[in-house]
C-alpha positions as CSV (number, residue, x, y, z in Angstrom):
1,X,-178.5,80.4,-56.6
2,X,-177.8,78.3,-53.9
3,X,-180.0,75.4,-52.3
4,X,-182.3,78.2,-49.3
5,X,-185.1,77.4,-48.6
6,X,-188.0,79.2,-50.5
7,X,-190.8,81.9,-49.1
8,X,-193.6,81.7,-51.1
9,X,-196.0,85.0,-50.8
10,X,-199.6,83.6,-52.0
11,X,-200.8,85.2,-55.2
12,X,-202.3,88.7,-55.1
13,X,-200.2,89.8,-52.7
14,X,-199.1,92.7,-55.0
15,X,-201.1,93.4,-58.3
16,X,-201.3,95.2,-61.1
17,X,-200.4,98.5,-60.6
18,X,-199.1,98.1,-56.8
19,X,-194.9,98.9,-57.8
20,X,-195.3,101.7,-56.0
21,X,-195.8,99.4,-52.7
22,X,-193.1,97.6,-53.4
23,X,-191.0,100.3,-52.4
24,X,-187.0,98.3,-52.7
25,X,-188.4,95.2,-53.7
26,X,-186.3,93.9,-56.2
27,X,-188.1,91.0,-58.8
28,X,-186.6,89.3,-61.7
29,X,-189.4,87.5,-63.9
30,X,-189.2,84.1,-64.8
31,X,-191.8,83.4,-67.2
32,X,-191.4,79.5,-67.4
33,X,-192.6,78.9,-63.8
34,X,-195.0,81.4,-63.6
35,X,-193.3,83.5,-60.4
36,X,-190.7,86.3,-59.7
37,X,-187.5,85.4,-57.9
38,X,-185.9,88.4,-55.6
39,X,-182.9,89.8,-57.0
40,X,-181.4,93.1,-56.7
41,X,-182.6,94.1,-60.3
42,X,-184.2,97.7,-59.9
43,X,-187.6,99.5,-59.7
44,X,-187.9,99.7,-63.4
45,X,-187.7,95.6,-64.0
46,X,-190.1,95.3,-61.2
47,X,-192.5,97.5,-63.1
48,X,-191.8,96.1,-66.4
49,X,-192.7,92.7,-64.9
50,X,-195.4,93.6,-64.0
51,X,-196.5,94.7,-66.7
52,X,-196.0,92.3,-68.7
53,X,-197.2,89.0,-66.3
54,X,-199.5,91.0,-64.3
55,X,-200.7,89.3,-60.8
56,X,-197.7,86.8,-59.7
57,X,-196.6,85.0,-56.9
58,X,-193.4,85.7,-55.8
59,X,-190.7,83.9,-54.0
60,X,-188.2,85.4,-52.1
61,X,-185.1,84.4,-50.4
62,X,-186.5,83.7,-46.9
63,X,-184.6,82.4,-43.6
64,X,-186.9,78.8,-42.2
65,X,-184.2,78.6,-39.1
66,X,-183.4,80.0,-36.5
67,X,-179.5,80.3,-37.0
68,X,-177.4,83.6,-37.3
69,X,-174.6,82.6,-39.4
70,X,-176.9,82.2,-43.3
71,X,-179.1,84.6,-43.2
72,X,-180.0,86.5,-46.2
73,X,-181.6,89.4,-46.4
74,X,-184.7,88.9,-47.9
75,X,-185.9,92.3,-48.6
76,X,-189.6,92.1,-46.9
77,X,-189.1,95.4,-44.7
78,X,-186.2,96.9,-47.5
79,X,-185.9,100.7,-47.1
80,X,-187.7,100.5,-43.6
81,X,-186.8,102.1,-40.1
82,X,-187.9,100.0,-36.9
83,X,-187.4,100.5,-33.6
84,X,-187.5,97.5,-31.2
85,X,-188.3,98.4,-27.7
86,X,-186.8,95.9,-25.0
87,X,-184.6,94.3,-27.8
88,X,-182.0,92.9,-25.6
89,X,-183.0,89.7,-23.1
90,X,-181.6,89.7,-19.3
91,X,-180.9,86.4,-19.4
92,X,-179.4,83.4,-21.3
93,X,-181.2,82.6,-24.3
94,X,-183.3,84.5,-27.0
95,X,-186.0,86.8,-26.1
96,X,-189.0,88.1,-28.2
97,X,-187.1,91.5,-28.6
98,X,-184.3,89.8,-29.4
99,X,-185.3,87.5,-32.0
100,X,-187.9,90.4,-33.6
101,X,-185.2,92.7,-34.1
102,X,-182.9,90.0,-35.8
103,X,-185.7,88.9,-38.4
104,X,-186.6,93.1,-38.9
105,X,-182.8,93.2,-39.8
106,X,-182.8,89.7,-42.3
107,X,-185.8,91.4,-44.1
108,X,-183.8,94.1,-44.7
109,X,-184.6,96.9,-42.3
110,X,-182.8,99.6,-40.5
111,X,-183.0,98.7,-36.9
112,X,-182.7,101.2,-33.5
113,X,-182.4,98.5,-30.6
114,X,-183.6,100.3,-27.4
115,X,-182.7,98.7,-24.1
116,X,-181.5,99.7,-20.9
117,X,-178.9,98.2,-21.0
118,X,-176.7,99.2,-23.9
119,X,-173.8,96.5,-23.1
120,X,-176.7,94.0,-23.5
121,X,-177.8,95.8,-26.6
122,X,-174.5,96.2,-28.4
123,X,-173.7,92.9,-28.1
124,X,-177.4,92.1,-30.5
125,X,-176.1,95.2,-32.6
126,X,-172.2,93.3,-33.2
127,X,-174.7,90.3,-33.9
128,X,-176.7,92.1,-36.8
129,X,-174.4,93.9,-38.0
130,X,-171.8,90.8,-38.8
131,X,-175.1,89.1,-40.8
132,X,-174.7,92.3,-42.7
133,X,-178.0,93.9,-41.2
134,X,-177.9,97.4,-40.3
135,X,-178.2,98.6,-36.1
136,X,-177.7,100.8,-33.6
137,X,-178.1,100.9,-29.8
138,X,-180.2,103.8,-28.0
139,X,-179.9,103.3,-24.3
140,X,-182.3,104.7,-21.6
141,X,-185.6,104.4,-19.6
142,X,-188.0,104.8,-22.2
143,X,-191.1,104.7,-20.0
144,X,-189.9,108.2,-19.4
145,X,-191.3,110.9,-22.1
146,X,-188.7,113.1,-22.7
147,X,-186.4,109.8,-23.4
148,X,-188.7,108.1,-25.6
149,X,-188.9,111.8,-27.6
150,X,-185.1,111.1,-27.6
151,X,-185.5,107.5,-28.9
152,X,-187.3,108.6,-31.8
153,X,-185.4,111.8,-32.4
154,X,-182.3,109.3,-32.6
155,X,-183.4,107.4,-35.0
156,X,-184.5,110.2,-38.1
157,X,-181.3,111.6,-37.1
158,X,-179.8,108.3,-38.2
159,X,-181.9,107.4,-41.0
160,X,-184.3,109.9,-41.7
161,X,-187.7,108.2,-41.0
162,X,-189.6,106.0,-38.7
163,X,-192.1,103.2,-39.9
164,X,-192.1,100.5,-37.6
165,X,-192.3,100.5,-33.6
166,X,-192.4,97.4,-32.2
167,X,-193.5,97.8,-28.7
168,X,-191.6,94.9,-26.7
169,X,-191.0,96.2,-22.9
170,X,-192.7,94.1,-20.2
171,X,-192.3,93.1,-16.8
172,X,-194.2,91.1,-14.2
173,X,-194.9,91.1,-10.2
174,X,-196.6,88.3,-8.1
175,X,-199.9,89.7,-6.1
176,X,-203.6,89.7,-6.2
177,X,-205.6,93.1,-5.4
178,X,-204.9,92.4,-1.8
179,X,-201.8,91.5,-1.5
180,X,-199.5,92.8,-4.9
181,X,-196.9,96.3,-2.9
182,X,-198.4,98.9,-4.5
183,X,-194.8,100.1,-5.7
184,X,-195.1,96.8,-8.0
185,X,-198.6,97.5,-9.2
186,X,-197.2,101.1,-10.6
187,X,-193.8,99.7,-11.7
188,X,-196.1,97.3,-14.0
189,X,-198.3,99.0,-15.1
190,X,-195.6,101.8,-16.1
191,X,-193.3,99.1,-17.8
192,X,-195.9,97.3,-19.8
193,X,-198.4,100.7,-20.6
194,X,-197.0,103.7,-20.1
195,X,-193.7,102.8,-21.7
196,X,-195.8,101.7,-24.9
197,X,-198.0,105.0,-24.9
198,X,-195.5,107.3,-24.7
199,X,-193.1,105.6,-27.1
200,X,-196.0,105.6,-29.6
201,X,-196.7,108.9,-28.9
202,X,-193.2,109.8,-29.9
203,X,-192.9,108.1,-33.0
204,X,-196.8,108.9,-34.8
205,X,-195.7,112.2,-35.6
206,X,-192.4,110.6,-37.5
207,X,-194.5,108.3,-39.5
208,X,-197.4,110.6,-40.3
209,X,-194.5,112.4,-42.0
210,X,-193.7,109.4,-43.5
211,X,-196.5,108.4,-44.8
212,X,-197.8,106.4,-42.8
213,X,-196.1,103.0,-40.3
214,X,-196.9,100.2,-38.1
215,X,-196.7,99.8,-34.3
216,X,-197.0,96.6,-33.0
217,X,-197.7,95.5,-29.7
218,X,-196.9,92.8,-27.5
219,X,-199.5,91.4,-25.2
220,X,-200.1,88.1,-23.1
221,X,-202.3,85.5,-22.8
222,X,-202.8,86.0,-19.3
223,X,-204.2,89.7,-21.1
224,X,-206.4,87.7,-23.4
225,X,-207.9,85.2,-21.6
226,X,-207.1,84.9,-17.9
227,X,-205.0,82.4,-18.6
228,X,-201.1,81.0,-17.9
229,X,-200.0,83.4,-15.2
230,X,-202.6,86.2,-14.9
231,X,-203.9,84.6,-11.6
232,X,-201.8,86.1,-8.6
233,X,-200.4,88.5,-11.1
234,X,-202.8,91.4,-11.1
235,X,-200.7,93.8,-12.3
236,X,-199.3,92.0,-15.1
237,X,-202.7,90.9,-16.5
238,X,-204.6,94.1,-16.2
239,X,-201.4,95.9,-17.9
240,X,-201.7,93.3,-20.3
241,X,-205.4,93.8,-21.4
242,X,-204.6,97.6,-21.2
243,X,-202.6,97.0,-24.5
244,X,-205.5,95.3,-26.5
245,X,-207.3,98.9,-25.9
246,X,-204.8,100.8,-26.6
247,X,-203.9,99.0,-30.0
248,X,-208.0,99.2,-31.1
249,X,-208.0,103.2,-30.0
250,X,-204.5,103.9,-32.2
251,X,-206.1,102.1,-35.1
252,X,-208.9,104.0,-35.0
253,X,-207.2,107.2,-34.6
254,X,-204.9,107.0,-37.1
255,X,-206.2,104.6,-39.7
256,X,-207.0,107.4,-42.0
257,X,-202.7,108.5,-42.0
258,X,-202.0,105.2,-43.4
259,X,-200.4,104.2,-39.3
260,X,-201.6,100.8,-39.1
261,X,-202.0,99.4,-35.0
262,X,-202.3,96.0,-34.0
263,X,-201.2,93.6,-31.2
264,X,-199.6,90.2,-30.7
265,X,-200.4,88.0,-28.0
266,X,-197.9,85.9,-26.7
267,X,-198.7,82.1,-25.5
268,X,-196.5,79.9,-23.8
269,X,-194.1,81.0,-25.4
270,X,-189.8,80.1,-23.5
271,X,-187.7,82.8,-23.4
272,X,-185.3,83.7,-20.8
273,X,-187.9,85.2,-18.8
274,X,-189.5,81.9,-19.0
275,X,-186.9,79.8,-18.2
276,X,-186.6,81.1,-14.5
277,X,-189.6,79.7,-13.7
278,X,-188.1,75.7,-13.4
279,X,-188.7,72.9,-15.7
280,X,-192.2,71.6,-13.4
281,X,-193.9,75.0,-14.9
282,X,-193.1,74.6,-17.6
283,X,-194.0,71.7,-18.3
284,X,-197.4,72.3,-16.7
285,X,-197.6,75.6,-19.1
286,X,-196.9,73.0,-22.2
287,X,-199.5,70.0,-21.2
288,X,-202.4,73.3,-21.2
289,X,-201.5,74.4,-25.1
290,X,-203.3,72.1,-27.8
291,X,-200.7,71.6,-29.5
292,X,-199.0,70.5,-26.5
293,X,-195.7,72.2,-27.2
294,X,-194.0,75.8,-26.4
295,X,-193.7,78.6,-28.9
296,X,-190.3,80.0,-29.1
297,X,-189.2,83.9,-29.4
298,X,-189.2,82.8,-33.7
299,X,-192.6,81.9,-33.7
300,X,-193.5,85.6,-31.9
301,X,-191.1,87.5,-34.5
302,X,-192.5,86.0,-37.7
303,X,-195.5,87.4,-36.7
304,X,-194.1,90.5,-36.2
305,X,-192.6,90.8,-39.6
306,X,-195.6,90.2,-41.0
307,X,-197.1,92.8,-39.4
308,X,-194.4,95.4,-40.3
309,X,-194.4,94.2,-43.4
310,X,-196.6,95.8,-46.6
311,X,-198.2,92.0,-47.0
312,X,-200.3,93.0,-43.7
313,X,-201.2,97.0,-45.6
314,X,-204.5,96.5,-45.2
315,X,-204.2,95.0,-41.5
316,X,-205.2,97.2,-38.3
317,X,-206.7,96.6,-34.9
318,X,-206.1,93.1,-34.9
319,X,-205.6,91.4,-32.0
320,X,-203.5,88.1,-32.9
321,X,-202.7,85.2,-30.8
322,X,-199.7,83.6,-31.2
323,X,-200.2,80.7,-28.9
324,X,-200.4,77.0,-29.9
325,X,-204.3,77.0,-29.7
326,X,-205.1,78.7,-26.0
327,X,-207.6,80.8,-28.1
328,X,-209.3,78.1,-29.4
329,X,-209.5,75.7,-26.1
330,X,-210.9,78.6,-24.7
331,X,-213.5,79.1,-26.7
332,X,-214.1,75.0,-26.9
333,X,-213.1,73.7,-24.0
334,X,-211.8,70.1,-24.6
C-alpha cells in the first residue's frame, strides 16, 4: 500500500449504527490489528464491518505535508460540495483560501473556488485538478447579493448540492476612530461582513435542502483579543469581532436543520498578506506567540477540514483559535 503516512481518527468517532454518516466512506476491516483501513470497497462492506467489529478506529490515507505532487485523496469530505470564498491569494505564496480549498479537494470534495480574480483562481483550479481533485472557478464580487445568489446557484447547477461554505474574504485598512477615511471603514466592514452574510445567506437554503451543511468562518486574533494588529486598524478588528456574532446567531438559528456554524480564528499566522509587512514585524508578531513560532495557511486549513468534516457533526458555535497559544497568554499573562 505504499509507505504514507497514517491518520488515525480516535475511537468512537463512528459507532454502531452510524454507516449512514459515513456517507462515501469506503472501510476494509482488518481484524488482526483491531482498525479499518480506507479503500474504495463499498457501502455494504462498510456496514458489514461494522457489524461485525462494532466501534473501531479507523485509519485513513491522510496527507502530513504540505506538498502538491502525493496527495491522496483521503475521502474525509467524499461526496461533499464546498465553496471557498477568497480561494485564490494576491500575492506570492499560499494563502488560507488557498491552502483550505486544496485540503477540501485531498479529502475528497467537490470544490467551487470563488475569487475575483478568475486568472488567479484558475491557476488553483489546474492545480487541483492535476492532484486529481475536482474544481471550478466562479468569478465575481461576492459581497454583492445578487452575485453571491449566483455563486451558489453555480455551484447546484454543477453538482447538485451545497454543504460546506468556507467563508475566507478579508481585507484590512490602517486608522483609529479618528483618523481611518471613512470609504475604508465601509470597504472593511463590507469585505470582511457583509460579503460573509450575504454568501451565507445564499447558500442556507441549498443545504437545508440538503440536509443540512457547515459554514465556517474566518476571524482574527485582532477580533478575539485586541491583539496582533487590531490597534490602529479599527475597521479590521471590529469587522473581525462582527464574525464571532454572526457565527453564534447562525448556530442558533439553524441548529435544528442539521447547518452546523462555527468560526476559526486566525493567529500569527504568514501568508502572502503577511509577508508585505517586512521581516522586523514579523518577527515581532513571532516573539508574542508561546510557542514562539508562525502558523502557516496548513495549520488554518486542517482546521477547517475538521470542521467540514462529519468528525465535527456534533460541533456548532464554536469559536476556535488557531494561534500558537495567544488565547492562553491572554488569559495567563506570562
Amino acid at each position: 500500500m505504499g509507505q504514507r503516512e497514517l491518520r488515525i481518527v480516535p475511537r468512537g468517532a463512528f459507532q454502531r449504527g452510524d454507516v449512514a454518516m459515513l456517507g462515501r466512506e469506503h472501510a476494509v476491516a482488518a481484524r488482526d490489528v483491531g482498525v479499518a483501513r480506507v479503500a474504495r470497497a463499498g457501502a455494504k462492506l462498510v456496514a458489514e464491518t461494522v457489524r461485525q467489529h462494532g466501534d473501531l478506529p479507523l485509519v485513513r490515507w491522510g496527507e502530513p505535508s504540505t506538498t502538491a505532487g502525493e496527495a491522496k485523496m483521503a475521502g474525509r469530505l467524499a461526496g461533499k460540495v464546498a465553496i471557498v470564498t477568497g480561494a485564490a491569494p494576491r500575492g506570492e505564496g499560499v494563502g488560507n483560501g488557498m491552502a483550505t480549498a486544496i485540503l477540501f479537494a485531498r479529502e475528497g470534495a467537490k470544490v467551487l473556488l470563488v475569487n475575483r480574480s478568475a486568472e488567479r483562481a484558475g491557476k488553483l483550479a489546474h492545480q487541483i485538478t492535476e492532484e486529481g481533485g475536482t474544481a471550478a472557478v466562479y468569478a465575481g464580487d461576492v459581497a454583492k447579493e445578487e452575485v453571491a445568489e449566483a455563486m451558489a446557484k453555480d455551484a447546484m447547477a454543477r453538482w447538485g448540492r451545497v454543504d460546506i461554505l468556507h467563508n475566507n474574504v478579508g481585507i484590512g485598512a490602517p486608522g483609529t476612530p479618528e483618523t481611518v477615511k471613512i470609504e475604508d471603514w465601509h470597504r472593511v466592514i463590507e469585505a470582511n461582513l457583509t460579503t460573509t452574510m450575504v454568501c451565507t445567506r445564499a447558500c442556507l437554503p441549498r443545504m437545508k435542502q440538503g440536509g443540512g451543511g457547515s459554514v465556517i468562518m474566518v476571524s482574527s486574533i485582532a477580533g478575539a483579543l485586541g491583539l496582533m494588529g487590531s490597534a490602529g486598524a479599527v475597521a479590521y478588528a471590529t469587522a473581525k469581532a462582527g464574525l464571532h456574532g454572526f457565527t453564534l446567531s447562525v448556530a442558533a438559528d439553524y441548529a435544528t436543520q442539521n447547518i452546523r456554524a462555527n468560526c476559526i480564528v486566525v493567529g500569527s499566522v504568514h501568508t502572502p498578506m503577511v509577508a508585505s509587512m517586512g521581516d522586523a514585524a514579523r518577527e515581532r508578531r513571532r516573539q508574542m506567540v508561546p510557542m514562539q513560532t508562525e502558523g502557516t495557511a496548513w495549520d488554518i486549513a486542517h482546521g477547517a477540514v475538521y470542521l467540514a468534516s462529519d468528525e465535527s457533526r456534533w460541533v456548532t458555535g464554536v469559536i476556535l483559535p488557531i494561534d500558537g497559544g495567544l488565547v492562553a497568554l491572554r488569559a495567563w499573562p506570562r
